[in-house]
C-alpha positions in Angstrom: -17.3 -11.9 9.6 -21.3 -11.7 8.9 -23.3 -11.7 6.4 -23.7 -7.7 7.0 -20.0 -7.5 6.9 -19.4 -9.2 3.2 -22.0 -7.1 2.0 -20.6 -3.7 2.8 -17.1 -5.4 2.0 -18.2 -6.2 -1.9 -20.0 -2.6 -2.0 -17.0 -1.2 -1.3 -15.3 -3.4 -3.5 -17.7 -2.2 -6.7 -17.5 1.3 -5.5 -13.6 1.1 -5.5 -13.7 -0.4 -9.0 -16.5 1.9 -10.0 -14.1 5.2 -9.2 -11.0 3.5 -11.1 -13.3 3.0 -14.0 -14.7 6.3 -14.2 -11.1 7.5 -13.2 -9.4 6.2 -16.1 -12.2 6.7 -18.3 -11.4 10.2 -17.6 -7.9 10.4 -17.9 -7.9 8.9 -20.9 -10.2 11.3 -22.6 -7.9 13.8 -21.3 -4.4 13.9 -19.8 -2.8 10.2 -20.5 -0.4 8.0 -22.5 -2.1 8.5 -25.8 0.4 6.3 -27.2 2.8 4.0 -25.7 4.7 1.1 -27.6 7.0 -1.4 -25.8 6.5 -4.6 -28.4 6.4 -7.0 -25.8 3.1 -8.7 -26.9 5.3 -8.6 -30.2 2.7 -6.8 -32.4 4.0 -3.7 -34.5 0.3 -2.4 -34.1 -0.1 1.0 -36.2 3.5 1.8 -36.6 5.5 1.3 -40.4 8.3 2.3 -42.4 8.2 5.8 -44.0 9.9 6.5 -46.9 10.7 2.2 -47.8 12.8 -0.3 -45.8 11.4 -3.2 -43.6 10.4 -3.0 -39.8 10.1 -6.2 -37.6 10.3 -6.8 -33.7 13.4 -7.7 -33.0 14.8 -9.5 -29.6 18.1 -9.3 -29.4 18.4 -5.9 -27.7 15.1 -3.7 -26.0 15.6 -1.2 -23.6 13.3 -2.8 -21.1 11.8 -6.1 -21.6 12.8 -8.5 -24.0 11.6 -7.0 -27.5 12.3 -3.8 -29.4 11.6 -2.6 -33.4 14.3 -3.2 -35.7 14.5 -0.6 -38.8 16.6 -2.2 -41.7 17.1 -2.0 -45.5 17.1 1.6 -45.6 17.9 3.5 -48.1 17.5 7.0 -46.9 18.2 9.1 -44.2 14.1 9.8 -43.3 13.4 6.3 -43.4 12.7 4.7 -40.0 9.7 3.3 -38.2 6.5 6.1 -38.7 3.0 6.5 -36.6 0.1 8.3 -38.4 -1.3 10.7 -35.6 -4.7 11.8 -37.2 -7.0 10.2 -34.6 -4.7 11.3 -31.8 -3.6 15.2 -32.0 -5.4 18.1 -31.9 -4.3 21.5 -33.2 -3.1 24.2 -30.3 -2.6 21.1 -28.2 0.8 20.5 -26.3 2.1 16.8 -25.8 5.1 15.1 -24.2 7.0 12.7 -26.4 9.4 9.8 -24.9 11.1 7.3 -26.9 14.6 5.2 -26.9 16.8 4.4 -29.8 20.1 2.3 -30.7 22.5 1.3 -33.2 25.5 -0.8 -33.1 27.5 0.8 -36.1 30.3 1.2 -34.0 30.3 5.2 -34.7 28.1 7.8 -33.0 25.4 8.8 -35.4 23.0 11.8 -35.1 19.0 9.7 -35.0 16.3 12.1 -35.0 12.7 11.9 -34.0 10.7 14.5 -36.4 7.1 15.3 -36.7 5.5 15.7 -40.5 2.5 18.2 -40.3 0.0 18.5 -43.6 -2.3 22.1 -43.6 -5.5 21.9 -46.0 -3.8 22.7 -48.9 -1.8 19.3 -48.4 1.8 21.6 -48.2 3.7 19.5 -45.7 6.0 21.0 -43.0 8.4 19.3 -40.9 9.5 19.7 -36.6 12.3 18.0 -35.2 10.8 16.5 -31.9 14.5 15.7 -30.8 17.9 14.5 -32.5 20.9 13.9 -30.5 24.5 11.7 -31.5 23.8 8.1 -30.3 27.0 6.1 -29.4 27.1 2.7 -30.6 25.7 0.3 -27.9 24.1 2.3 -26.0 20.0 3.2 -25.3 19.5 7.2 -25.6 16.4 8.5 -24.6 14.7 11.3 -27.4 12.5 13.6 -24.8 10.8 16.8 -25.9 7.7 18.8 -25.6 5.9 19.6 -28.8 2.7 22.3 -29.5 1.0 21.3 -32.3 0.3 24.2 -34.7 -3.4 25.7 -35.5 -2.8 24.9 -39.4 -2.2 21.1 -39.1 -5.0 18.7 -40.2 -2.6 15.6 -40.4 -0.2 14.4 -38.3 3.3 11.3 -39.0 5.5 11.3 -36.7 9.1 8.8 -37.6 12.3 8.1 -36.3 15.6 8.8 -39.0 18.6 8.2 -38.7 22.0 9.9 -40.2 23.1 7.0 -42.0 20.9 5.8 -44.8 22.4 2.6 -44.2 22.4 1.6 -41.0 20.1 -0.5 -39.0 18.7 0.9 -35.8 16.0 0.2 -32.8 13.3 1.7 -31.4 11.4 1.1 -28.0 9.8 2.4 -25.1 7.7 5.5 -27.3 5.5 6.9 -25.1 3.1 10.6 -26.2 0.9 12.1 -23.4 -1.3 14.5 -24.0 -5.0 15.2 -24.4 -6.5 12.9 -26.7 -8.1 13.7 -29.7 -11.4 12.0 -28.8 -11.7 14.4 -26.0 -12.4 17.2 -28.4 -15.3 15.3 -30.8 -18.4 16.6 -30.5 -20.8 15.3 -33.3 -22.1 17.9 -35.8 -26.2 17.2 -36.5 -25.4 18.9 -40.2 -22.8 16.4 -41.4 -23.5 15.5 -44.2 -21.6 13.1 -45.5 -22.2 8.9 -44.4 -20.4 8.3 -41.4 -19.7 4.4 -42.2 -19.4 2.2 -44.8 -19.0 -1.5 -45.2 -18.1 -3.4 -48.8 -18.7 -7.0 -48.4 -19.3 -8.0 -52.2 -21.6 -10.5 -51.3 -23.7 -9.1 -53.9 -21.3 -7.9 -56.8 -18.2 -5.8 -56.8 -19.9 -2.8 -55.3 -18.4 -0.1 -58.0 -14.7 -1.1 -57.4 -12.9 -0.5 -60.2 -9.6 -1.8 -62.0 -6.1 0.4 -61.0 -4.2 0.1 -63.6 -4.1 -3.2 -66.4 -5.9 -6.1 -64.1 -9.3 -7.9 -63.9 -11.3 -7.7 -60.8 -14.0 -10.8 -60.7 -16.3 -11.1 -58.3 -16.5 -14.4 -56.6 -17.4 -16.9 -53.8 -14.8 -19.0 -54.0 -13.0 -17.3 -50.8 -14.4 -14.7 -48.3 -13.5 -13.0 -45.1 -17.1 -12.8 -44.1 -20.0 -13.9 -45.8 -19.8 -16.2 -48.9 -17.8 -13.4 -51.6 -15.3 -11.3 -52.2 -13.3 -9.5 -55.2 -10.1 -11.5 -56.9 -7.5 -9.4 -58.0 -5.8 -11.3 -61.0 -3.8 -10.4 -64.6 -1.7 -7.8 -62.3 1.8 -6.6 -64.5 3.1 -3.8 -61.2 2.6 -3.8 -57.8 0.3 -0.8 -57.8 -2.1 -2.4 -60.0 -5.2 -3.6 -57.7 -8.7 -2.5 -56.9 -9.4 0.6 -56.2 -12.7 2.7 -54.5 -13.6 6.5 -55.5 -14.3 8.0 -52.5 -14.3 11.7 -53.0 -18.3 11.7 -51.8 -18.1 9.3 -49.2 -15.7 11.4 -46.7 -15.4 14.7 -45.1 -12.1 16.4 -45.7 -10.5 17.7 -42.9 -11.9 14.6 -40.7 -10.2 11.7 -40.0 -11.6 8.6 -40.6 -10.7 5.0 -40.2 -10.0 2.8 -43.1 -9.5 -1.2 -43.0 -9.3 -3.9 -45.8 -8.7 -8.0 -45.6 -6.6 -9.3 -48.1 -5.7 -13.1 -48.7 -3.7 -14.9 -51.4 -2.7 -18.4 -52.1 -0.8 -20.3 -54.5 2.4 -22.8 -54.5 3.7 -20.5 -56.6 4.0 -17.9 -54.4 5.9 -17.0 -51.0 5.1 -18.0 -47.8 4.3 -14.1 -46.3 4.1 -10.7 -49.0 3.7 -7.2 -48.0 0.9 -5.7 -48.9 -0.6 -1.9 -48.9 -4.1 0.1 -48.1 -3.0 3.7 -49.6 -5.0 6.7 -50.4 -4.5 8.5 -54.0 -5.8 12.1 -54.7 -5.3 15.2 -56.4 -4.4 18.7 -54.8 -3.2 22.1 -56.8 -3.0 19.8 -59.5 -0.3 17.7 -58.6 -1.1 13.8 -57.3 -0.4 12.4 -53.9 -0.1 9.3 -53.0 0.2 8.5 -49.3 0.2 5.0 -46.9 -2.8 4.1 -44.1 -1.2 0.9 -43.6 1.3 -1.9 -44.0 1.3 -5.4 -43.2 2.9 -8.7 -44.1 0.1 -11.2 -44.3 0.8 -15.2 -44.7 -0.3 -17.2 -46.9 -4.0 -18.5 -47.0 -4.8 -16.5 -44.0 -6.7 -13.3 -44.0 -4.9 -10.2 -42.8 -6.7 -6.7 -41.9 -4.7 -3.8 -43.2 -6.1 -0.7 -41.0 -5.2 2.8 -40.4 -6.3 6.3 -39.6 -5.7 8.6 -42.3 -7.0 12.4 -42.9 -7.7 14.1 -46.3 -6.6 18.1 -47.3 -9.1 20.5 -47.7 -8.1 21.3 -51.0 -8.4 17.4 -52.0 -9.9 16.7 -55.2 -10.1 13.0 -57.0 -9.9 11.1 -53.7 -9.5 7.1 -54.3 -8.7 4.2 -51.8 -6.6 1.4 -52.9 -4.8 -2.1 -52.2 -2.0 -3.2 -53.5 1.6 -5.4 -52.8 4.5 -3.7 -51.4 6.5 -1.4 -53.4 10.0 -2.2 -54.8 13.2 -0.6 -53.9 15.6 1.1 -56.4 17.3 -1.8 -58.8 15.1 -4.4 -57.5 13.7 -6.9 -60.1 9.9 -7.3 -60.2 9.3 -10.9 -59.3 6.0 -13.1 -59.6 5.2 -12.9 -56.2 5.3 -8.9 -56.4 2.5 -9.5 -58.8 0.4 -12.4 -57.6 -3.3 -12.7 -57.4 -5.1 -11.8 -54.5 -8.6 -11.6 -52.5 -10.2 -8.7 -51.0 -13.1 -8.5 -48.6 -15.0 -6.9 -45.9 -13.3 -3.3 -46.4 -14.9 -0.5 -44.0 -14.9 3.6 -43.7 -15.8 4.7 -40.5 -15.9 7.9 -39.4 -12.6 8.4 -36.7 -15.5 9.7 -34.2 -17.5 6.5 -34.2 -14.3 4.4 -34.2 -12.7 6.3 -31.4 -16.1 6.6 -29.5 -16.2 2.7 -30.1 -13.2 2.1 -28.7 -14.0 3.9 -25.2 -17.2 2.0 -25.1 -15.4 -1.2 -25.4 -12.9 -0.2 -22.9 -15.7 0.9 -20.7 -17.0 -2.5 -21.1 -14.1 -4.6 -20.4 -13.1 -2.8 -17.2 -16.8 -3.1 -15.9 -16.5 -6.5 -16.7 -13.1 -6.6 -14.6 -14.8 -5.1 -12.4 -17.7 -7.8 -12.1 -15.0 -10.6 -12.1 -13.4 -8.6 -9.5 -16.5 -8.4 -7.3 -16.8 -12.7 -8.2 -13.7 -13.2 -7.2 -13.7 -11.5 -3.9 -17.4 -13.3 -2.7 -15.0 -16.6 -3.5 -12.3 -15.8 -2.1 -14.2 -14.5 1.2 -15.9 -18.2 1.2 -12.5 -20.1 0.9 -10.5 -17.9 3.7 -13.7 -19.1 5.8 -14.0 -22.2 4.7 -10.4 -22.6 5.4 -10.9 -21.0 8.7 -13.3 -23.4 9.9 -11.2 -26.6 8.5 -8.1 -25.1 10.7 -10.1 -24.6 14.0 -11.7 -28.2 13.0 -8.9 -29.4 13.0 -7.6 -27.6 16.2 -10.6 -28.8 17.8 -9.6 -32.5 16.9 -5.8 -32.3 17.9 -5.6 -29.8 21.0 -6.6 -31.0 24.0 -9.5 -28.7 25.3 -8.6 -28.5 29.1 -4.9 -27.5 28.5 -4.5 -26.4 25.1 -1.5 -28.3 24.5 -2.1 -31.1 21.9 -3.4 -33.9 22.7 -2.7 -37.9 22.4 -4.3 -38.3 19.0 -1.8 -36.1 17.8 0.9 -37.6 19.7 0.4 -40.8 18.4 0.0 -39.2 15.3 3.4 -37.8 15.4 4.7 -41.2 16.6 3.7 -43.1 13.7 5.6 -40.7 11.5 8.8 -41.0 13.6 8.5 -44.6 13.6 8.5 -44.6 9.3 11.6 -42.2 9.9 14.6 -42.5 11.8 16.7 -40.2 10.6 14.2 -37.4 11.8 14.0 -39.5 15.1 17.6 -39.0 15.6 17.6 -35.9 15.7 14.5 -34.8 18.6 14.8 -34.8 22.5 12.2 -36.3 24.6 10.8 -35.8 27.7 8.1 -38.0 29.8 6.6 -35.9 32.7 4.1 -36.9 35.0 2.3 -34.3 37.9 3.1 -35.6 41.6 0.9 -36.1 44.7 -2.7 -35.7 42.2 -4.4 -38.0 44.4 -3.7 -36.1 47.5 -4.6 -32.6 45.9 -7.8 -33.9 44.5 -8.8 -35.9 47.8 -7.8 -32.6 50.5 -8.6 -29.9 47.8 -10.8 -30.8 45.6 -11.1 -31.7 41.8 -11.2 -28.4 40.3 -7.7 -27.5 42.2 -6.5 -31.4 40.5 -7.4 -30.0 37.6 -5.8 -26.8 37.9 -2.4 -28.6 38.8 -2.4 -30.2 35.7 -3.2 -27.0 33.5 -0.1 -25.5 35.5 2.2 -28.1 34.5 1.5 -27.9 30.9 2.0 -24.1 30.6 4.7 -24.3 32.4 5.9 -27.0 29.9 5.2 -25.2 27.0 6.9 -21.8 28.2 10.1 -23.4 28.9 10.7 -25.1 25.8 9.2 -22.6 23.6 8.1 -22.8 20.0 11.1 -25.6 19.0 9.1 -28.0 21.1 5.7 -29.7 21.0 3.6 -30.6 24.2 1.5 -33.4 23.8 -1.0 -34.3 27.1 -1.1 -38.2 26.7 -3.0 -39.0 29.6 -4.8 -37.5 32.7 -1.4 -36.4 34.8 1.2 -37.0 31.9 2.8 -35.3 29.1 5.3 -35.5 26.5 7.6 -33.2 25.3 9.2 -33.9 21.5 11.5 -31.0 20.9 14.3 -30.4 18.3 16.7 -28.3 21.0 17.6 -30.0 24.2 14.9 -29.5 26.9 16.0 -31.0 30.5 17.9 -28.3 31.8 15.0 -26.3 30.5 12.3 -28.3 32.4 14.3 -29.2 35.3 14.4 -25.5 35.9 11.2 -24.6 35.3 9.7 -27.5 37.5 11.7 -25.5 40.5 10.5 -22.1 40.0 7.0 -23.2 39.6 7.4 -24.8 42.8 8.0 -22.0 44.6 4.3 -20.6 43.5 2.3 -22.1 46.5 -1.2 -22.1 46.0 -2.0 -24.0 48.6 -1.3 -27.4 47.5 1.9 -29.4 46.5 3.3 -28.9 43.1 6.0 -31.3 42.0 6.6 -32.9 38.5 8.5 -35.9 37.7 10.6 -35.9 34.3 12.3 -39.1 31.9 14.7 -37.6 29.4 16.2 -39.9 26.6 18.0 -38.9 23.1 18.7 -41.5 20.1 21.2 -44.3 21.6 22.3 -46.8 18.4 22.7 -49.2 21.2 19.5 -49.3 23.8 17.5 -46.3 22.0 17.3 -47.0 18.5 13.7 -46.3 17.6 10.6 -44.5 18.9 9.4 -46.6 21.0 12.5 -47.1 22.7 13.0 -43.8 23.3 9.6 -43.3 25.0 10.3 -46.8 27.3 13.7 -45.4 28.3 11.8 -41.9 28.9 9.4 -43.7 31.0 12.1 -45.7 33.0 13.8 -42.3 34.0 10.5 -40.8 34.6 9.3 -43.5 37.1 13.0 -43.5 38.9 12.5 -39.6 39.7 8.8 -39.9 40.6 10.2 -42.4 43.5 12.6 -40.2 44.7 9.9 -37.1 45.0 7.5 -39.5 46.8 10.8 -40.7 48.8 11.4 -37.1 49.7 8.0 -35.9 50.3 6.1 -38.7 52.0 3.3 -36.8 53.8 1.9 -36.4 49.9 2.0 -39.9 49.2 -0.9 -42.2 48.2 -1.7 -44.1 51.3 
């Protein structure tokens, strides 16, 4: 291959990965798996509990793979393993929904998977995407096409189950449709920020006190920079900092919300729960709703982050952190209430975050790409690299007139059968040596001696085929090391090429020998025993033919 040759090959290679770029660029701004879940890489991602109970990847049953969500401590039918869908649906828009569940209760139970919708006035309604009776033991698959009505401005979708008690699993949840970030098209009149970043590295940036608890500004941890706000003096586990944010957003427009939170302490647990919710007012009733959840571990920060959209009708709107709530007739504990850190908490418009998420998928896929086009320039130079070390080495063990190997390679191969004997025992030999060469190259010339030797050791190698290897050890002679047994083979063959005149004599003479524990017990052995028989039938084809004879 030229230079020429490489070049067009790596074009085409870019160009190749240049289409699947822009390809699935393309799908996934429009008709692709908007969502799809299998927990392998053993991260929960965006999905939590609704309604209470705990959620953790489980790997004792999936339904393909090796990991699955496990939905326990429930208390309630609803509850079951939720997705908000803000940054993902659109209104009027159809998508395909795919998901496996299982119990082992024992019983069939009836496990739903329902869609929650909220209009601008913050009424909720509420779409069974499927429900069917699961046996116990046994994967079903929940499958259903859903049109998402005009109304809707937010989006949860969960799993249920019929029994409030029982534990079940989740895998496999796959939603295909067209994307919500297909749809954005940035309004020049907005008028509201489109991010915001709270870093307290200069004071507590107008975060207030929820409920009866200090909030001190400090340096004493941070998440970035050298500050950060310590929650401390907490008596509930809604009390916690809290951000008014009624003039920071645009209802009706989802954004993306994300807090770091950190606590330490002997006192305290190993990992806690903890909670980024949204609080606000609408037809004068309060609502209090979850963007994330997320068990962080001790003196590590953890990023709770989620998508959440506000009501039209909104009023009051506040952002908030806090530990996990209790269940019904559990005792508040210290670690329900402990002292935390909060830094580097960020509203971004979903637009920017969405379109910032493209650009970095765009990114890494051109960088696969580039790797891709690396990869193949190396690989090109090793495969001919490689092919010049094989037809090197070729070069240096085939003998050039013949082609068959030559006597560095058989004594190559003799050294390793003399360091093993148990792979000696088990070849056949052969010594062959051309007849009458002095004749043919004194009444027909040299290039006819030299084509009765080429003869003989094609004819060689086509009668004992692949299981055998030809080794030209001298001017006239050959060996033949094969692991089936060959005389037959090349007694035969030595007649039929006989009958070939072409003008000049053809005759071969052939020593065969095997492994004898008595007279033929090594390599070299072999060979003299091979040469004895080899000399004994060259005097019988001179006896027989002595008008070819040396003189």
């Amino acid at each position: 291959m030229n230079l020429k040759s490489v070049i067009t090959c790596v074009a085409a290679l870019f160009l190749s990965a240049t289409l699947l770029i822009s390809t699935f660029s393309t799908v996934y701004a429009e008709e692709d798996a908007i969502v799809s879940s299998d927990f392998e890489d053993e991260e929960i991602g965006s999905w939590l509990m609704f309604g209470g109970g705990t959620m953790e990847i489980d790997d004792s049953v999936a339904h393909t793979g090796t990991k699955s969500i496990k939905a326990s401590n429930r208390k309630q039918t609803y509850q079951g393993p939720s997705l908000n869908c803000d940054d993902l649906f659109m209104p009027n828009e159809t998508y395909d929904f795919d998901g496996w569940v299982y119990h082992e209760q024992g019983v069939n139970l009836t496990m739903s998977w329902t869609i929650r919708y909220l209009d601008a006035t913050g009424n909720a309604s509420y779409a069974q995407i499927k429900g069917v009776d699961v046996p116990s033991g046994e994967w079903v698959e929940l499958q259903n096409s859903i049109t998402i009505p005009e109304t809707a401005v937010s989006y949860l979708i969960y799993f249920e189950c019929s029994n409030e008690n029982a534990d079940f699993y989740v895998d496999d949840i796959t939603i295909n449709g067209k994307a919500n970030s297909a749809s954005y098209s940035f309004d020049n009149e907005i008028s509201y920020q489109q991010q915001y970043l709270y870093d307290f590295e200069a004071d507590s940036e107008m975060w207030n006190s929820r409920g009866d608890v200090k909030i001190i500004h400090t340096d004493e941890y941070s998440n970035t920079g050298t500050h950060s706000i310590y929650v401390t003096g907490r008596n509930a586990t809604w009390n916690g900092p809290t951000l008014n944010v009624s003039n920071k957003i645009s209802k009706n427009q989802s954004y993306h919300y994300s807090a770091n939170v950190m606590y330490n302490g002997e006192e305290y647990e190993d990992a806690h729960v903890f909670r980024l919710e949204i609080q606000y007012t609408i037809n004068g009733a309060d609502s209090y709703n979850l963007i994330a959840e997320k068990e962080a571990k001790k003196g590590k920060w953890t990023m709770l982050d989620g998508y959440y959209t506000v009501p039209d009708k909104a009023e009051n709107i506040s952002i908030y952190v806090q530990t996990a709530n209790l269940e019904e007739g559990q005792e508040l504990t210290d670690n329900d209430t402990m002292s935390f850190y909060v830094d580097t908490v960020q509203i971004t418009d979903g637009r920017i975050m969405l379109e910032s998420q493209r650009k970095d998928l765009m990114l890494k896929l051109l960088i696969i790409a580039a790797i891709a086009v690396v990869i193949a320039f190396i690989i090109y130079f090793i495969v001919k690299r490689i092919r010049k070390n094989k037809t090197a080495m070729k070069l240096v063990s085939i003998d050039a007139m013949t082609k068959v190997l030559n006597r560095n390679s058989y004594e190559k191969k003799i050294e390793e059968l003399e360091n093993d004997i148990e792979q000696c025992k088990s070849l056949y030999y052969a010594l062959c040596d051309v007849n009458f060469l002095k004749y043919i190259n004194d009444n027909h010339g040299h290039e006819k001696g030299d084509e009765v030797i080429t003869r003989c050791a094609k004819m060689l190698s086509d009668a004992t085929g692949t299981d055998c290897k030809v080794y030209r050890t001298g001017g006239d002679e050959f060996v033949c090391i094969s692991k089936l047994p060959i005389d037959e083979k090349i007694r035969n063959a030595i007649t039929e090429e006989a009958k070939n005149d072409k003008g000049y004599p053809f005759a071969v003479a052939c020593g065969f020998a095997v492994y004898d524990e008595n007279n033929c017990n090594d390599i070299k052995s072999i060979i003299a025993q091979c040469d004895k028989n080899m000399y004994a039938d060259k005097q019988r084809i001179k006896s027989e033919n002595k008008e070819f004879s040396r003189k």
